[in-house]
C-alpha positions in Angstrom: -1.2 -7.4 -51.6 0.1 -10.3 -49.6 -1.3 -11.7 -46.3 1.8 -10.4 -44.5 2.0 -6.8 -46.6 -2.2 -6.5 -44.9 -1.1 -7.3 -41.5 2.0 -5.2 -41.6 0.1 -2.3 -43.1 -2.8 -3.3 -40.0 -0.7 -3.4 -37.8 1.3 0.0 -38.2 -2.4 1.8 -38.3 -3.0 0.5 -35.4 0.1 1.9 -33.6 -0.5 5.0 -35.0 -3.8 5.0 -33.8 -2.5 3.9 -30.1 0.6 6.7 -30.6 -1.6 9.4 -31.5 -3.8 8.2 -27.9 -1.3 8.3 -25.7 -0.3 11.6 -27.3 -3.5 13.0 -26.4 -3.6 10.9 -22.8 -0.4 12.7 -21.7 -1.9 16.1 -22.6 -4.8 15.1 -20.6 -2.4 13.8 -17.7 -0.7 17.0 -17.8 -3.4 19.8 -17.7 -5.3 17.2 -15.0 -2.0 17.7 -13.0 -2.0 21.8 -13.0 -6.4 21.4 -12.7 -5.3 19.5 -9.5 -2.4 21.8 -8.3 -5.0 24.6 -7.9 -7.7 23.2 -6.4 -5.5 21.8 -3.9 -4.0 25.4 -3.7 -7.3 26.6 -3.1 -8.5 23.8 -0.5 -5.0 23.1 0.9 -5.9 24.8 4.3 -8.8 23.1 5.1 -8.9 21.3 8.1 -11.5 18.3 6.0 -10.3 15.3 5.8 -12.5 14.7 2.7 -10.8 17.4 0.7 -7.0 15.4 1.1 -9.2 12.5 -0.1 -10.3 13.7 -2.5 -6.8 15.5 -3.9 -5.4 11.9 -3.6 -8.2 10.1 -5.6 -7.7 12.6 -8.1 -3.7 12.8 -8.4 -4.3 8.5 -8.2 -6.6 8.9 -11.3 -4.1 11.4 -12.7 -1.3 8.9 -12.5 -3.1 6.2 -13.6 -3.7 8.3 -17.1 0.2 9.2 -17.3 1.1 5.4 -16.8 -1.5 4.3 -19.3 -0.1 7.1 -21.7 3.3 5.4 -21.1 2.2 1.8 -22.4 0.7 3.1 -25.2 3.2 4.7 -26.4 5.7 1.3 -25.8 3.2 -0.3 -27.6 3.1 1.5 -30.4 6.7 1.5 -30.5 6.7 -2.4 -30.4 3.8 -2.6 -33.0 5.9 -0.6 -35.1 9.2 -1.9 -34.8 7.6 -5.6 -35.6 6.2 -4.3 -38.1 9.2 -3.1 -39.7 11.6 -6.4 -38.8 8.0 -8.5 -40.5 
């Protein structure tokens, strides 16, 4: 196997590998999301300002995961596609 047919091959296992995370990150983003939904639900009244701090440290965090989901999966796209043009 040539240098370039290794690195190719390397190269798509590792954006499979990242696909298959940001598959699972997005599930993860998704059921934090509804986790979030009801405890703010449940909390919403309060008159703490802790609890709205603490909903907004979680839905930051919950971002965070969907926007890291969101690379991944570009950059398993562009891993891929280089791959296939190498």
């Amino acid at each position: 196997m040539s240098k370039l047919s290794e690195l190719k091959a390397q190269i798509n296992q590792i954006a499979t590998n990242i696909g298959q995370t940001a598959v699972s990150m997005n599930a993860f983003s998704q059921n934090l999301q509804q986790q979030i939904g009801a405890v703010n639900n449940a909390i919403g009244g309060t008159s703490s300002n802790e609890d709205q701090q603490m909903i907004q440290a979680l839905q930051l965090a919950q971002k965070s995961v969907q926007d890291a989901a969101i690379q991944l999966q570009t950059a398993s796209t562009k891993a891929k596609a280089w791959a296939d043009k190498a």
